[in-house]
Backbone as CSV, one residue per row, in Angstrom:
resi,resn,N_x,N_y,N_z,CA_x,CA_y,CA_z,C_x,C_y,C_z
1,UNK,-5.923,-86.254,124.064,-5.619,-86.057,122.637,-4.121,-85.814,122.465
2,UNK,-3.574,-86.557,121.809,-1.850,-86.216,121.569,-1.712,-85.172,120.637
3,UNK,-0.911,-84.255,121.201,-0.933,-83.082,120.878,0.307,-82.805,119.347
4,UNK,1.014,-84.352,119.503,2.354,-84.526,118.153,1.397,-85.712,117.379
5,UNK,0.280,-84.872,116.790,-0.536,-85.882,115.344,-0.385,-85.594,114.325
6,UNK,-0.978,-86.157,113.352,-0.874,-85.577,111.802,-1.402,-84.572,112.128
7,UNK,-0.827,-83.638,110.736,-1.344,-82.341,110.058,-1.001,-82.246,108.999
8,UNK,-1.618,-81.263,108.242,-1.039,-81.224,107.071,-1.414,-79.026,106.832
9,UNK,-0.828,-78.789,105.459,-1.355,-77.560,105.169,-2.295,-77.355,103.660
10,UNK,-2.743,-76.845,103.399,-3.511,-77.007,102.096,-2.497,-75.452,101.287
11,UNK,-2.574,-75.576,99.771,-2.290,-74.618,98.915,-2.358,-73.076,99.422
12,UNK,-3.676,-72.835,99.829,-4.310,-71.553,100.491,-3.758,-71.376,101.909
13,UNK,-2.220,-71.739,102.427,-2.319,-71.649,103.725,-3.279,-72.101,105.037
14,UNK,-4.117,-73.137,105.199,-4.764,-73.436,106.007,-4.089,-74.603,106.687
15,UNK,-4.320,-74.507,107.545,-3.370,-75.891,108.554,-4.736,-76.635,109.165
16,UNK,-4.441,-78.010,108.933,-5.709,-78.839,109.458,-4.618,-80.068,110.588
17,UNK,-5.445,-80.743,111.445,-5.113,-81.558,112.824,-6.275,-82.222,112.898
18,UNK,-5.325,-83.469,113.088,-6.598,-85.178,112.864,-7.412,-84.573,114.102
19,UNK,-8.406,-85.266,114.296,-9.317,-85.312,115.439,-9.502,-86.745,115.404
20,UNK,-9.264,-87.408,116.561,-8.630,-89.048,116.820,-10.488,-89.413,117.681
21,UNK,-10.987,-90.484,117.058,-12.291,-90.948,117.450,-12.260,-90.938,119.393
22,UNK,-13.432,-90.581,119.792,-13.635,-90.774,120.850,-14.912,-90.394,120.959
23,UNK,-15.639,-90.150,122.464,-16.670,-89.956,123.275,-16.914,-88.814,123.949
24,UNK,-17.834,-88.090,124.110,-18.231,-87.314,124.939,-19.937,-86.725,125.041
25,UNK,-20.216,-85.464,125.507,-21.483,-85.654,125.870,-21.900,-83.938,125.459
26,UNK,-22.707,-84.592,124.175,-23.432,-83.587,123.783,-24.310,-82.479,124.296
27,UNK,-24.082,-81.579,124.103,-24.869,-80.355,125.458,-24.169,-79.732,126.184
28,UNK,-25.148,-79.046,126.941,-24.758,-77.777,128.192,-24.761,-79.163,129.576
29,UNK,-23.256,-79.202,129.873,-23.278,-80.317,131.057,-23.373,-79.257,132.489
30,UNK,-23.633,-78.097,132.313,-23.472,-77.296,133.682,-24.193,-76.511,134.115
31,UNK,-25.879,-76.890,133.149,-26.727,-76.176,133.478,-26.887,-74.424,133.327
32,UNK,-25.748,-74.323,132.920,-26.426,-72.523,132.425,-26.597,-72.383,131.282
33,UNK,-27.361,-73.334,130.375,-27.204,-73.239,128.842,-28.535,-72.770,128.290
34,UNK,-28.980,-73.091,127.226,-30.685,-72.779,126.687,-31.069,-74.353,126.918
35,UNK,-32.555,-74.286,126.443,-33.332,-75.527,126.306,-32.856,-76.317,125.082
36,UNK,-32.610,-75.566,123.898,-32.053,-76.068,123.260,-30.624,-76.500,123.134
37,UNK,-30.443,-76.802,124.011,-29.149,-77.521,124.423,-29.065,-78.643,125.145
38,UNK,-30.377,-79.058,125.375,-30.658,-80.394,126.022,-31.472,-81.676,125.475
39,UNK,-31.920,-82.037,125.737,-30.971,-83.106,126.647,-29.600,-83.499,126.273
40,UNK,-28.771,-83.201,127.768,-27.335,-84.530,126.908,-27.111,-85.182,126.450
41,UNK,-26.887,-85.606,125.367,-26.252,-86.679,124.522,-25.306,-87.307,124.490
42,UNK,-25.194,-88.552,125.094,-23.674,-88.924,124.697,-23.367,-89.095,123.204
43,UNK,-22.356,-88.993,123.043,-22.074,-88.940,121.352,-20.618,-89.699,121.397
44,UNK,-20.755,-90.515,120.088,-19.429,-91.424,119.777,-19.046,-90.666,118.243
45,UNK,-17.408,-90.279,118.283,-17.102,-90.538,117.209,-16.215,-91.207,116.754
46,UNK,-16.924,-91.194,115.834,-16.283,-93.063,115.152,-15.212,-93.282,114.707
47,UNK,-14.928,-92.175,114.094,-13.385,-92.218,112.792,-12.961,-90.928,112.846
48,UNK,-11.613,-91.130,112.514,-10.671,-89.668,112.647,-10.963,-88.632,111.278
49,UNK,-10.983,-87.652,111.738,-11.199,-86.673,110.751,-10.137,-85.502,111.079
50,UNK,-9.792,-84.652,109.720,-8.790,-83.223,109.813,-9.896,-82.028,110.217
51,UNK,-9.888,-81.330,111.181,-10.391,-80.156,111.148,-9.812,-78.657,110.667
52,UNK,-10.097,-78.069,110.269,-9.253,-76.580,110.469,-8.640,-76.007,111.386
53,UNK,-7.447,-75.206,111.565,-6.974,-75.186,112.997,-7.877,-74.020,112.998
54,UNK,-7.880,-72.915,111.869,-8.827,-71.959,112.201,-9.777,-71.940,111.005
55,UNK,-10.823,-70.881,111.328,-11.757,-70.461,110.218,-11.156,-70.249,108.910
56,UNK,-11.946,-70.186,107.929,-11.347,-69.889,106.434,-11.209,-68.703,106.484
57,UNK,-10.265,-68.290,105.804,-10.369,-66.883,105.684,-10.691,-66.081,104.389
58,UNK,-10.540,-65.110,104.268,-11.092,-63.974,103.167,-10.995,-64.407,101.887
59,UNK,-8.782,-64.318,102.425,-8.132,-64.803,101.240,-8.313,-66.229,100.451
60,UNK,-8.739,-67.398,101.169,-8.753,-68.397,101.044,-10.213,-68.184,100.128
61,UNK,-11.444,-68.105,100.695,-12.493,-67.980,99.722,-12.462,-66.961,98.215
62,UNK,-11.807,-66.236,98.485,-11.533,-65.424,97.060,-10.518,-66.311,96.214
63,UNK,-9.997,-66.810,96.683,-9.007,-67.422,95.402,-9.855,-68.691,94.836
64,UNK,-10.608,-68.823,95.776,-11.312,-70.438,95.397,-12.442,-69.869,94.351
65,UNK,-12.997,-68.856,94.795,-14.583,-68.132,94.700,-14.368,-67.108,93.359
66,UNK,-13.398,-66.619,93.221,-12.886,-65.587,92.628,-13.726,-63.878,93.281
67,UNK,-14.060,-64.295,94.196,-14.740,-62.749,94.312,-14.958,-62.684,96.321
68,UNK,-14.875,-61.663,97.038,-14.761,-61.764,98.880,-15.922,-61.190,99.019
69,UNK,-17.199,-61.849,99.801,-18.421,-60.820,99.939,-18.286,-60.499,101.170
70,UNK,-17.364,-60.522,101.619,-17.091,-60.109,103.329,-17.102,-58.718,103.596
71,UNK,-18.101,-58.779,105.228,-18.647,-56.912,104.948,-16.856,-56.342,105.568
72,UNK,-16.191,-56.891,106.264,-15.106,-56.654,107.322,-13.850,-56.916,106.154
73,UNK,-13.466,-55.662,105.195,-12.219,-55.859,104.475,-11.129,-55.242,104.417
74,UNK,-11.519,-53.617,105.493,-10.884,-53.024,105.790,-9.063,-53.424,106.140
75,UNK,-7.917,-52.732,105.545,-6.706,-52.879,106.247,-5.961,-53.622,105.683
76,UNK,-4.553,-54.215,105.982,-4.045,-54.532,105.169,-4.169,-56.318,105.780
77,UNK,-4.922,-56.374,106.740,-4.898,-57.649,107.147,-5.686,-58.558,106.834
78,UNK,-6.730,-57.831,105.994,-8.387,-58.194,105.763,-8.613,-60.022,105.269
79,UNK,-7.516,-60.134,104.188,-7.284,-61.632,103.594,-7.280,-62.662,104.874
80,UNK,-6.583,-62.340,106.169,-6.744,-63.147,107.101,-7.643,-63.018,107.866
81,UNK,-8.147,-62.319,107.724,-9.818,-62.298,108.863,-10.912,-63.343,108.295
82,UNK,-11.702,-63.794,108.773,-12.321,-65.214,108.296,-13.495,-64.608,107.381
83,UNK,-13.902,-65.364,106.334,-14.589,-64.814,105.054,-16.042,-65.002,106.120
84,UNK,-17.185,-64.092,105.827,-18.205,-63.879,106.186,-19.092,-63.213,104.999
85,UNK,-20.174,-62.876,105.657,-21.657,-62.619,104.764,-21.668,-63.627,103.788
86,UNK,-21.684,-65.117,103.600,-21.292,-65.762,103.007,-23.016,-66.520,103.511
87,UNK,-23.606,-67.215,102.642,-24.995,-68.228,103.470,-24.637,-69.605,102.797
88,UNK,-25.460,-70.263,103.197,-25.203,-72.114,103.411,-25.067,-72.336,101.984
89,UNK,-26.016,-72.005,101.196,-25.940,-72.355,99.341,-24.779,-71.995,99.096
90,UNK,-24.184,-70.802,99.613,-22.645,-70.621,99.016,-21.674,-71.244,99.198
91,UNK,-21.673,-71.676,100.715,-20.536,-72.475,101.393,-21.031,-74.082,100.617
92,UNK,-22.312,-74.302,100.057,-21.990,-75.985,99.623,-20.846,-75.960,97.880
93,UNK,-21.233,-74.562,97.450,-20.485,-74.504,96.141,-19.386,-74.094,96.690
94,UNK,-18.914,-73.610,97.202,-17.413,-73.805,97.612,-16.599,-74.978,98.047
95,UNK,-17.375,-75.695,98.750,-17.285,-77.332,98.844,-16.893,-78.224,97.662
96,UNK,-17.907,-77.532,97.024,-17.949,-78.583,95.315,-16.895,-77.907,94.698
97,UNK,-15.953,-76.797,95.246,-15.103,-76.046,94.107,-13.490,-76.949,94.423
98,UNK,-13.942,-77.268,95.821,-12.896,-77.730,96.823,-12.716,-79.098,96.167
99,UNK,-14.126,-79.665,95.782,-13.333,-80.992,95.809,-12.963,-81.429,93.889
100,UNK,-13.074,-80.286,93.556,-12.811,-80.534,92.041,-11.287,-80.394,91.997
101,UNK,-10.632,-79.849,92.849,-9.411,-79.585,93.437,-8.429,-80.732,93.396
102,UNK,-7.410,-79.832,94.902,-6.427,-80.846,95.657,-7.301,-81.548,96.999
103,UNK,-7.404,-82.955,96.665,-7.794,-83.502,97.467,-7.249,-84.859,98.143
104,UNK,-5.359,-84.903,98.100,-4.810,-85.769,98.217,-3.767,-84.898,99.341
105,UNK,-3.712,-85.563,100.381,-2.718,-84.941,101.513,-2.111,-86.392,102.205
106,UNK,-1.085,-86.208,102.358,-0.082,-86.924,102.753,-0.614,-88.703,102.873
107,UNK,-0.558,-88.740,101.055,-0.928,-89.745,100.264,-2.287,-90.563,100.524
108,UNK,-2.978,-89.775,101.113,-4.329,-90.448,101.180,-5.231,-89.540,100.289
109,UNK,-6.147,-89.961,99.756,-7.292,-89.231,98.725,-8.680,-88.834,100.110
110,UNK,-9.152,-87.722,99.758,-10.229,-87.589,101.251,-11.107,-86.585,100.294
111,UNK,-12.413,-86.257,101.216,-12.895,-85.166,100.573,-13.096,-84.018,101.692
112,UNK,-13.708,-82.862,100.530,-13.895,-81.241,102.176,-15.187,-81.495,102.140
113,UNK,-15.166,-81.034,103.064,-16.765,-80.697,103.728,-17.201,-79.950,105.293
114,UNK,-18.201,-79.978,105.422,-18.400,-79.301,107.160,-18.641,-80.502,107.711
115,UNK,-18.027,-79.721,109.032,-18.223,-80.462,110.197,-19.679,-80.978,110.722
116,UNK,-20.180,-81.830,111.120,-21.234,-81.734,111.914,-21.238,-81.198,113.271
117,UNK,-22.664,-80.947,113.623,-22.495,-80.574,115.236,-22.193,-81.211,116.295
118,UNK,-21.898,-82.510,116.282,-21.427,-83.285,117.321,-19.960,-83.050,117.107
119,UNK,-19.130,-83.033,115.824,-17.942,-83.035,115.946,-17.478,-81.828,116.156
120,UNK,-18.011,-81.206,115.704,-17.645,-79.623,116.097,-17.665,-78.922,117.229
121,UNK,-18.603,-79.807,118.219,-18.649,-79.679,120.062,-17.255,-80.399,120.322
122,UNK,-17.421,-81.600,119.818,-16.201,-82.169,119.932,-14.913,-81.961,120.240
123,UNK,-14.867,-81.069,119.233,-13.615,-80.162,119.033,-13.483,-78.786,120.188
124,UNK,-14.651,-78.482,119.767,-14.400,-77.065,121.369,-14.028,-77.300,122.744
125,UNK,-14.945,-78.356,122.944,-14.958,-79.050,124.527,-13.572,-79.703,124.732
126,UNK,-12.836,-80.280,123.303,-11.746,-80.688,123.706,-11.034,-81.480,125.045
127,UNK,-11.988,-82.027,125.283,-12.215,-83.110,126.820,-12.692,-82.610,127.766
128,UNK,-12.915,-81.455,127.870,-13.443,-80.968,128.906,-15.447,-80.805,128.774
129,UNK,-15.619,-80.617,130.325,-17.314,-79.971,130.623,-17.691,-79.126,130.840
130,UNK,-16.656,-77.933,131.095,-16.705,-76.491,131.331,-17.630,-75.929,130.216
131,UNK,-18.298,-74.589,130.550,-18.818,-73.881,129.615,-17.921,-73.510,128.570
132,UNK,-16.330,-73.053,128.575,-15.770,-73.003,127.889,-14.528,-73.946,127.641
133,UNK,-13.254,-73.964,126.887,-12.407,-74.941,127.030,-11.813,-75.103,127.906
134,UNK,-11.608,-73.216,128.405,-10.570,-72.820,129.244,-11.291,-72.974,130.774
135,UNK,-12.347,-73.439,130.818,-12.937,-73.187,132.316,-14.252,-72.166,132.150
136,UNK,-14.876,-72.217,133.234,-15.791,-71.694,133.724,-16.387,-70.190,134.048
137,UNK,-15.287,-69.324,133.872,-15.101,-67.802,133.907,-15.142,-67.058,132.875
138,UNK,-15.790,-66.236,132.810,-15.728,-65.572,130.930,-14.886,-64.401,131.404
139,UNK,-14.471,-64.323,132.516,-13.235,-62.748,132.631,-12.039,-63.689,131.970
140,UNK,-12.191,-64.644,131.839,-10.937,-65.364,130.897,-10.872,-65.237,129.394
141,UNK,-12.309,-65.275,129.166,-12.619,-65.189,127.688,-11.757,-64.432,126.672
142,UNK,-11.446,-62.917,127.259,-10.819,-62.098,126.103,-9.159,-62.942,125.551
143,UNK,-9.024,-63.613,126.362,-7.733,-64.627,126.224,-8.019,-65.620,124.934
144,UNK,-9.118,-65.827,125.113,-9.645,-66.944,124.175,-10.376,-66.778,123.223
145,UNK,-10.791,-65.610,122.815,-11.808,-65.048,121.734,-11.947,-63.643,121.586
146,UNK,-12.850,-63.649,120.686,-13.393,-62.274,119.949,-14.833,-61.995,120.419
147,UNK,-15.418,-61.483,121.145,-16.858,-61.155,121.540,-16.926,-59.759,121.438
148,UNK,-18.387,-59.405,121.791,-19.423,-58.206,121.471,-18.167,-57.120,122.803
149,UNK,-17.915,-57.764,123.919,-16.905,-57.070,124.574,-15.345,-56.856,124.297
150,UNK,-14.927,-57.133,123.473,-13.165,-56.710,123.202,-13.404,-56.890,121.532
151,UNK,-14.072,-57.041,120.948,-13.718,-57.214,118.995,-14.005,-55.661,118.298
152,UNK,-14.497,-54.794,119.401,-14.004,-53.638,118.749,-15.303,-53.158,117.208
153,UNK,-16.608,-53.911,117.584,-17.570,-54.397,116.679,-16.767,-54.688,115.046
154,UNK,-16.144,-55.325,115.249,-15.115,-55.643,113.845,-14.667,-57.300,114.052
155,UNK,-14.514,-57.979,112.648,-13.930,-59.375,112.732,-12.369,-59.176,113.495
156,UNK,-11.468,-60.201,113.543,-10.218,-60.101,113.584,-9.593,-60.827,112.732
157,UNK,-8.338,-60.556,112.690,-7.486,-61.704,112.289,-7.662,-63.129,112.606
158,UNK,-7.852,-64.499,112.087,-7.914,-65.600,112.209,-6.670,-66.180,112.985
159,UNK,-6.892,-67.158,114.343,-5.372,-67.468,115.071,-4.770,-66.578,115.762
160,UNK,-5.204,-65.451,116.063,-4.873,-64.385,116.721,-5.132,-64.491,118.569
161,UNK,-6.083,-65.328,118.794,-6.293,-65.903,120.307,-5.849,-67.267,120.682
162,UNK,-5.564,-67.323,121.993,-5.072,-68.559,122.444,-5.690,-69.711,121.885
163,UNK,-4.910,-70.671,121.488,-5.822,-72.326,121.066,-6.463,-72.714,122.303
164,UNK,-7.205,-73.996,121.876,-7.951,-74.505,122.852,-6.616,-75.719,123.270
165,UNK,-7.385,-76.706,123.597,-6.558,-77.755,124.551,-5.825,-78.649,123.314
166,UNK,-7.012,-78.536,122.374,-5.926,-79.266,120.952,-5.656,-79.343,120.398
167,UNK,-5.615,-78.099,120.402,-4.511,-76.658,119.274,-5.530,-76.121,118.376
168,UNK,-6.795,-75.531,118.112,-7.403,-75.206,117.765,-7.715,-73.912,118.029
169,UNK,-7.699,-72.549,116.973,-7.876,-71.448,117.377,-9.507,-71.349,116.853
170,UNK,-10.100,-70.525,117.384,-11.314,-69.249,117.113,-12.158,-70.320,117.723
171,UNK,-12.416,-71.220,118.552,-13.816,-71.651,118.519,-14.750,-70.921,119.820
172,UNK,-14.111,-69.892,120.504,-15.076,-69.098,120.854,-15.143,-67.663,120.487
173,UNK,-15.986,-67.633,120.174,-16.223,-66.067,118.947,-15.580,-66.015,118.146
174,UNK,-15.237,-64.982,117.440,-15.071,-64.575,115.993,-15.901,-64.665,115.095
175,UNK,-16.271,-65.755,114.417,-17.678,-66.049,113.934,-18.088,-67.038,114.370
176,UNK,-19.457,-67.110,114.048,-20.327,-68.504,114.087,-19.928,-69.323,113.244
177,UNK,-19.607,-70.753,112.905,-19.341,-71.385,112.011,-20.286,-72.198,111.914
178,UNK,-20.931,-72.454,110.106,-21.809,-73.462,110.170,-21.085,-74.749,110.278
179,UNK,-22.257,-75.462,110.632,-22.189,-77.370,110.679,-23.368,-78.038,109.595
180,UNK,-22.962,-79.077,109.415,-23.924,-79.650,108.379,-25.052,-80.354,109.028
181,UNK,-25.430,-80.041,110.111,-26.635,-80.405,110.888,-27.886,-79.195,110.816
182,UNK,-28.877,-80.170,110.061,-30.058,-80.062,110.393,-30.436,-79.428,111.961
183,UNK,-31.296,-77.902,111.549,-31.846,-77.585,113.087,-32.407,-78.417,113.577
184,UNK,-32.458,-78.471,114.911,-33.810,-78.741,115.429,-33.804,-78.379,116.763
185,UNK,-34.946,-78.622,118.160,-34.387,-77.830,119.081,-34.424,-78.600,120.145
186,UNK,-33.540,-79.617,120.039,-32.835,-80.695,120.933,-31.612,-81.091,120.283
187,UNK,-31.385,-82.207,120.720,-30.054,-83.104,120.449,-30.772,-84.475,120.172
188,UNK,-31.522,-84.359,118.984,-32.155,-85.589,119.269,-31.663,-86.236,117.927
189,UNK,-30.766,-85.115,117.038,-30.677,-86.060,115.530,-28.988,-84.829,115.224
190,UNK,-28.302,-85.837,115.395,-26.606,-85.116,114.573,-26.108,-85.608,113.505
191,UNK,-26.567,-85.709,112.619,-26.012,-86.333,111.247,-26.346,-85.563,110.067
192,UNK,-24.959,-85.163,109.304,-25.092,-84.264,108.379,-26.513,-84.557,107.419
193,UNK,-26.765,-83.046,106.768,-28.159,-83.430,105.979,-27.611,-84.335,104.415
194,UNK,-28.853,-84.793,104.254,-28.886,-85.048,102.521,-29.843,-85.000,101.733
195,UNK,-30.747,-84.221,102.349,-31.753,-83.237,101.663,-31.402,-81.822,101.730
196,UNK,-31.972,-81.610,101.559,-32.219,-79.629,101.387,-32.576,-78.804,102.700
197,UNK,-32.155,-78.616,103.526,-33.109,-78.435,104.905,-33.182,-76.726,105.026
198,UNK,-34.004,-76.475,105.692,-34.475,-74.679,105.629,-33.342,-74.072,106.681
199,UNK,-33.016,-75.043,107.482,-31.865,-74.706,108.856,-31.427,-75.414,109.450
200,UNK,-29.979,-75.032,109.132,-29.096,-75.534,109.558,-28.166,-75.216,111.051
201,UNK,-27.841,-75.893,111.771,-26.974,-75.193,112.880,-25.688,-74.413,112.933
202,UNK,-25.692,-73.461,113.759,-24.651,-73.022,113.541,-23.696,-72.452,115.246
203,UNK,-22.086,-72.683,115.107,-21.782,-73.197,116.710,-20.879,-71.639,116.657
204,UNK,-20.343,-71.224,117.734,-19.610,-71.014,118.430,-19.516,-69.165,118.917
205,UNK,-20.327,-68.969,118.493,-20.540,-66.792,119.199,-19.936,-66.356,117.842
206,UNK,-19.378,-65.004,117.870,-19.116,-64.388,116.858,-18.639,-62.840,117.528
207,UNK,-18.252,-62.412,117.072,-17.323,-60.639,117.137,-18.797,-60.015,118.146
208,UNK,-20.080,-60.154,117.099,-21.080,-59.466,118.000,-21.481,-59.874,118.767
209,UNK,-21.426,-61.118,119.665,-22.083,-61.900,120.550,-21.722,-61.395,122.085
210,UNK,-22.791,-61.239,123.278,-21.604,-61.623,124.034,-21.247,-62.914,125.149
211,UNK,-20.911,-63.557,126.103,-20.046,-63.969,126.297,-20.674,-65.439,126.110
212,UNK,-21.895,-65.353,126.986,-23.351,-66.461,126.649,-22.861,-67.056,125.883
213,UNK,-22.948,-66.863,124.337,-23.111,-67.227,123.170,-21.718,-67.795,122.740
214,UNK,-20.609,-67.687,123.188,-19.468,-68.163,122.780,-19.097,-69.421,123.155
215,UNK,-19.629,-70.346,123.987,-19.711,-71.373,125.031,-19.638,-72.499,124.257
216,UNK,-18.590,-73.440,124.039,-18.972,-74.817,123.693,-19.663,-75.377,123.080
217,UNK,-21.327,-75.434,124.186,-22.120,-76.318,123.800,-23.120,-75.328,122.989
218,UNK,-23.393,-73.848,123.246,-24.172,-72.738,122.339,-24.393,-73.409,121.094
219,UNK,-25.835,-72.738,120.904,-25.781,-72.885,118.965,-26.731,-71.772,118.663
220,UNK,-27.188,-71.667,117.732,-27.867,-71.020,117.180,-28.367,-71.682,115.509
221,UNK,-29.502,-71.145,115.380,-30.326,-71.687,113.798,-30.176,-70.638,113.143
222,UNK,-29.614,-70.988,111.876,-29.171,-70.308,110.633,-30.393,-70.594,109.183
223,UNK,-30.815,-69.901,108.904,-31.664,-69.855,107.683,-30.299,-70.490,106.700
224,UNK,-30.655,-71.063,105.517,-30.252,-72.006,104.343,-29.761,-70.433,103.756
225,UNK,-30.453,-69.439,103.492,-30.058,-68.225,102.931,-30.053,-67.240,103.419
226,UNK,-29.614,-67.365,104.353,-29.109,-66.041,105.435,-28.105,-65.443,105.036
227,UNK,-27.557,-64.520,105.009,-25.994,-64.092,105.350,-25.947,-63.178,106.128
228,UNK,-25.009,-63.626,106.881,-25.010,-62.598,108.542,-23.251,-62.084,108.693
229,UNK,-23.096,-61.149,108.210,-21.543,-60.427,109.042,-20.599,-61.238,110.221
230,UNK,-21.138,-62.205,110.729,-20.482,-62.749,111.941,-20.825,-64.479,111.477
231,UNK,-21.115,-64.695,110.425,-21.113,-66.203,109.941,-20.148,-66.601,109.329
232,UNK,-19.320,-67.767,109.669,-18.483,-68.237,108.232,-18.559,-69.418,108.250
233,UNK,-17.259,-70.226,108.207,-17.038,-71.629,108.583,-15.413,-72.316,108.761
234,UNK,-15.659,-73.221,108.800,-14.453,-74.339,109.564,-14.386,-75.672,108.386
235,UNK,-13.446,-75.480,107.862,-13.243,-77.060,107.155,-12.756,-78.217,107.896
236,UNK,-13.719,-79.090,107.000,-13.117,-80.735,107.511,-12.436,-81.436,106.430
237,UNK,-11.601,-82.184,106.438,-11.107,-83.217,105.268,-11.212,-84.122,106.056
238,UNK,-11.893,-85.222,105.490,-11.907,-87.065,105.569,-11.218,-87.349,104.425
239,UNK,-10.622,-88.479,104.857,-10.148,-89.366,104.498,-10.778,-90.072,103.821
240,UNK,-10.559,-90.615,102.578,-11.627,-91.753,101.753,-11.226,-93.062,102.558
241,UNK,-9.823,-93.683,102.848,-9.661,-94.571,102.759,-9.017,-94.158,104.206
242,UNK,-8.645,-95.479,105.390,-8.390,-95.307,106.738,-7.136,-95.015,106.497
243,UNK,-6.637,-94.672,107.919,-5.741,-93.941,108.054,-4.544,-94.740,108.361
244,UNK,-3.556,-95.596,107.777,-3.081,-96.958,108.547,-1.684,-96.210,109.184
């Protein structure tokens, strides 16, 4: 992945980085994962998309939302800690608030939305097969995240831990971020919903998790109306039109 790609920043301070189409393989490739993490999948993606470098944060959903239901607001840092207690019905109207918006970045028209779960492995694994980005050791982890062992049972600041391989902060712990994938308990279907579904997936550990759960290929099933203290999310912008 070339590490000098587009980016851009949005109004609210958020910094997003293309994710350039390629291949890799859906799942736990190293065998210490759940059942629901199997079978491997190879997975293609097709077309470039902007991800978030990090989670949304507090501040970012209150200005959009007009109101922060985040249980973690404590301090003077709270606006940058990633918005939580937030459930899936909320995050799609924030979507729809998004795209009534600015939705033109460096002259292309695109829309927001979530990631799916293939792209959102995508992004963690960052070419690699390791359980994590960084390798295979979770005494590395506190380098790379927020877990049930160093977060102090509290969110953090967003970007506050090392990026991954392609410049991407928080994707192990801090929160769980949803994806627009339909549960289920294989890898047998990754394509955002367009019905109504009861559960949705959701990737990457969270402040309370510990180290297990922060891993790459991890997921967990999220109720449609849950809200959980350690849930938020990750924006995507596409592009309407290619990228020439």
């Amino acid at each position: 992945m070339n590490l000098n790609r587009p980016s851009f920043e949005d109004s609210f301070g958020g910094s997003y980085l293309v994710v350039e189409p390629g291949e890799f393989n859906l799942g736990d490739e190293v065998g210490s994962g759940h059942r629901n993490e199997t079978p491997i999948q190879p997975t293609s993606i097709a077309d470039p998309f902007f991800l978030g470098v990090r989670p949304v944060t507090q501040a970012h959903w209150s200005s959009v939302m007009g109101s922060n239901p985040s249980k973690f607001q404590e301090g003077w840092s709270a606006g940058l800690r990633p918005v939580e207690s937030i459930c899936y019905v909320e995050v799609e109207a924030f979507l729809d608030r998004l795209n009534q918006g600015d939705r033109k970045f460096m002259g292309f028209e695109g829309t927001w939305r979530l990631p799916t779960e293939g792209e959102w492995e995508y992004v963690a694994k960052a070419g690699t097969s390791t359980r994590w980005s960084f390798g295979n050791k979770d005494a590395e982890l506190d380098a790379h995240g927020w877990h049930a062992g160093n977060s102090g049972a509290t969110t953090r600041e967003v970007g506050s831990k090392k990026a991954n391989p392609w410049g991407f902060h928080d994707m192990h712990g801090l929160v769980y971020e949803f994806t627009s994938t339909i549960w289920q308990p294989s890898h047998a279907n990754d394509k955002p919903s367009n019905t109504s579904p009861e559960f949705v997936v959701a990737k990457g550990g969270s402040w309370f998790t510990e180290s297990d759960s922060t891993r790459s290929s991890s997921r967990r099933r999220m109720n449609i109306s849950d809200r959980k203290d350690g849930v938020g999310l990750r924006l995507v912008w596409e592009p309407i039109e290619p990228l020439d």
